[in-house]
TIRO-2110 file (N, C-alpha, C; in Angstrom, 1 decimal):
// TIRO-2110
0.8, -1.2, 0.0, N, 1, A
0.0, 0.0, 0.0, CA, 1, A
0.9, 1.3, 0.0, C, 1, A
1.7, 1.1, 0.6, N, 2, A
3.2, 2.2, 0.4, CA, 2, A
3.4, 2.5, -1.0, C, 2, A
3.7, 1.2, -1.9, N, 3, A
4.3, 1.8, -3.0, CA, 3, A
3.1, 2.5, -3.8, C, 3, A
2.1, 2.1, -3.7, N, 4, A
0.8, 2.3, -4.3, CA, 4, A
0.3, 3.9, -3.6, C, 4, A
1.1, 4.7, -3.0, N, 5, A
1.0, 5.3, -2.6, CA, 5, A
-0.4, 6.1, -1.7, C, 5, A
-0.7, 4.9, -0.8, N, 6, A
-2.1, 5.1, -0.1, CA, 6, A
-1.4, 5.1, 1.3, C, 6, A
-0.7, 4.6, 1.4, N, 7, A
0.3, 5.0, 3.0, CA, 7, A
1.4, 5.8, 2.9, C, 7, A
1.6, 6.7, 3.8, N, 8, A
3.0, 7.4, 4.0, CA, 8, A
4.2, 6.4, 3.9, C, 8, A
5.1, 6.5, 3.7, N, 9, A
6.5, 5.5, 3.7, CA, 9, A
7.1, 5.5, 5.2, C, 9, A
7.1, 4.4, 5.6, N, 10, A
7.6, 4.1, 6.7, CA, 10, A
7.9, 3.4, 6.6, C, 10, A
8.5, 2.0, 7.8, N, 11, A
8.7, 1.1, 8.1, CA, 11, A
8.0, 0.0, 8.5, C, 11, A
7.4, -0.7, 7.5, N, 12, A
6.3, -1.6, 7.2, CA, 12, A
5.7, -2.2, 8.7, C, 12, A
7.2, -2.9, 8.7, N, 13, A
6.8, -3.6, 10.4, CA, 13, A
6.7, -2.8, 11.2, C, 13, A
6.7, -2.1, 11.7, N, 14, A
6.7, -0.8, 12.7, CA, 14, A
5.0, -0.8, 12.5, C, 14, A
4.5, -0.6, 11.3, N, 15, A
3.5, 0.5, 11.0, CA, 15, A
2.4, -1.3, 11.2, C, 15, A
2.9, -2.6, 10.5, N, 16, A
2.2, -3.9, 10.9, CA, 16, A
1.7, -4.1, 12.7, C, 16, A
3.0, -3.5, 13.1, N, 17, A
2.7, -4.1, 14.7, CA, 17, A
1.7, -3.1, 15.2, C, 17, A
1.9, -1.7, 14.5, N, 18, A
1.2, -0.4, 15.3, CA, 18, A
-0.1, -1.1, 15.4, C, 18, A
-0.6, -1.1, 14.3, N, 19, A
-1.3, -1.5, 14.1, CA, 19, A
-2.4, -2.9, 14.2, C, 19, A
-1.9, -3.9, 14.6, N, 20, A
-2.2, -5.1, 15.1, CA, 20, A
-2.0, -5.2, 16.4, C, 20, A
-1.5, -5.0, 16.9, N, 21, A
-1.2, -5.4, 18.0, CA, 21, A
-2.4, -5.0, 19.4, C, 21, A
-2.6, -3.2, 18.9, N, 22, A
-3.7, -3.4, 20.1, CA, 22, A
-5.1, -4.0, 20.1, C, 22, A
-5.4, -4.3, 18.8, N, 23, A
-6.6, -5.1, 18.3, CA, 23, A
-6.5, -6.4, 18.9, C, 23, A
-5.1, -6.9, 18.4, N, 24, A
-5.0, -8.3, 19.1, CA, 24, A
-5.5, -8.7, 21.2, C, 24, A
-4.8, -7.0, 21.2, N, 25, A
-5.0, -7.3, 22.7, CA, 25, A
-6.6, -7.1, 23.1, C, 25, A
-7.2, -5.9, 22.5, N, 26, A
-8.4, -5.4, 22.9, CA, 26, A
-9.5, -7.1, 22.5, C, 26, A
-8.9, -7.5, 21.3, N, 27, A
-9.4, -8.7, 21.1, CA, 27, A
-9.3, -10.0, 22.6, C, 27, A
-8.5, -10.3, 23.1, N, 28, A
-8.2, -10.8, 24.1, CA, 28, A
-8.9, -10.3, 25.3, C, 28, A
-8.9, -9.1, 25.5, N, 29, A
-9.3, -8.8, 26.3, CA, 29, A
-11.7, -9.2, 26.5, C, 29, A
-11.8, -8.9, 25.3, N, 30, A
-13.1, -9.4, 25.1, CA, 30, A
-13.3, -10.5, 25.3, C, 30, A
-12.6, -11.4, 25.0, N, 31, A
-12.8, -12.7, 25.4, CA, 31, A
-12.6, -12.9, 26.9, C, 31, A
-12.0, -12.2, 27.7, N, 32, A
-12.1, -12.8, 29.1, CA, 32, A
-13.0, -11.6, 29.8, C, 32, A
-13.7, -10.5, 29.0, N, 33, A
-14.7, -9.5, 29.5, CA, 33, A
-15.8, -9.8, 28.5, C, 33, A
-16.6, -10.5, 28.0, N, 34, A
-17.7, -10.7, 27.1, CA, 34, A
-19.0, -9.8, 27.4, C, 34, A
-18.7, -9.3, 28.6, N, 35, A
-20.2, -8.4, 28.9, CA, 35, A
-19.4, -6.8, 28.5, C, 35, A
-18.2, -6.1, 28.1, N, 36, A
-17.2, -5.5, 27.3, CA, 36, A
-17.2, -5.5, 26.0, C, 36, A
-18.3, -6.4, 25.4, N, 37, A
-17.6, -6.4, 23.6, CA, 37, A
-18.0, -4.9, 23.3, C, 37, A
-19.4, -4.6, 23.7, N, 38, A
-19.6, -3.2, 22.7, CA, 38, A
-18.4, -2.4, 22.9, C, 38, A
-18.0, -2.1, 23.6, N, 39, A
-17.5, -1.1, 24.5, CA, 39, A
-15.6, -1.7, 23.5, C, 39, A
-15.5, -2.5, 23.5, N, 40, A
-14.1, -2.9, 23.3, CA, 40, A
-13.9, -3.0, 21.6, C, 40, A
-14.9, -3.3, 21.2, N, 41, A
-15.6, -3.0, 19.1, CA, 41, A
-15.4, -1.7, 18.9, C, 41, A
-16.1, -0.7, 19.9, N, 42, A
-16.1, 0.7, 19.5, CA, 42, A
-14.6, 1.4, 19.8, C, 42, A
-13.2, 1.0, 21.0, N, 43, A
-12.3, 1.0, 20.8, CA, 43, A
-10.9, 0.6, 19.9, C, 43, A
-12.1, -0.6, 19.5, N, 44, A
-10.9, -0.7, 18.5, CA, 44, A
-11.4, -0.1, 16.9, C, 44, A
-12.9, 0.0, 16.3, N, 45, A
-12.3, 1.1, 15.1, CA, 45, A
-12.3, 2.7, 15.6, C, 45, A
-12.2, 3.0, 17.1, N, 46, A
-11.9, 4.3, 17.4, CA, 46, A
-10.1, 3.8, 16.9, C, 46, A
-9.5, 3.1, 17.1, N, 47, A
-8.1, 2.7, 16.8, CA, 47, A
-7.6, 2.6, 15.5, C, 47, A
-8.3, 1.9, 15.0, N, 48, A
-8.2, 1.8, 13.3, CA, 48, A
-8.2, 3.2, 12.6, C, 48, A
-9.2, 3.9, 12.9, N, 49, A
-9.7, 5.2, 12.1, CA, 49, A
-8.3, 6.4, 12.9, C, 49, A
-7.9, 6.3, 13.8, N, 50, A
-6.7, 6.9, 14.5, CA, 50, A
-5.4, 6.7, 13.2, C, 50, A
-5.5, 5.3, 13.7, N, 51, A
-4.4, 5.0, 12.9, CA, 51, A
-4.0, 5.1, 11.3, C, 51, A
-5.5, 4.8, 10.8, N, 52, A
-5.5, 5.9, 8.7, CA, 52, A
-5.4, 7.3, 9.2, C, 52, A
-6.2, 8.3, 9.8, N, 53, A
-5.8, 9.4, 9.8, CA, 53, A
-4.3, 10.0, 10.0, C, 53, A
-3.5, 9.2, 10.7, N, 54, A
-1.9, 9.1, 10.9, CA, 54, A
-1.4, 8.8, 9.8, C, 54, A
-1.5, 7.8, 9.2, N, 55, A
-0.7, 6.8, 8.0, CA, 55, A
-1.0, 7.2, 6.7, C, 55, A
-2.8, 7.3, 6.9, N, 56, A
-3.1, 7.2, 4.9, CA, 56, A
-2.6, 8.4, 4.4, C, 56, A
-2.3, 8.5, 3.1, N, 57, A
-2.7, 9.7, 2.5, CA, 57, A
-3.6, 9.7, 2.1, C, 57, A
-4.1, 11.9, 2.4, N, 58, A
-5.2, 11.9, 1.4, CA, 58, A
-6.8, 12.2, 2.6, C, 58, A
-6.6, 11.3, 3.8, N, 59, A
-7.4, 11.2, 4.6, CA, 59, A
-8.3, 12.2, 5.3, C, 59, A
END
């Protein structure tokens, strides 16, 4: 998506983990809080949409 010029140039892995990683956790964490999912859904695309407004261009 870098070269295709829809992401800023950065450091791929850097920008893979930014990005996965707190999902994975918020993910985890739902699973051992299930009466939390809304609340932990609406944190993580509050996360996603954070993180295009940082990265994409154009946004």
């Amino acid at each position: 998506m870098m070269n295709e010029g829809l992401f800023k140039k950065d450091d791929p892995v850097l920008l893979a983990t930014e990005l996965t990683a707190p999902v994975v956790l918020l993910i985890s964490k739902a699973d051992r809080q299930p009466l939390c999912e809304k609340e932990i859904l609406e944190s993580i695309e509050k996360h996603i949409r954070h993180f295009c407004e940082v990265y994409m261009k154009g946004v």
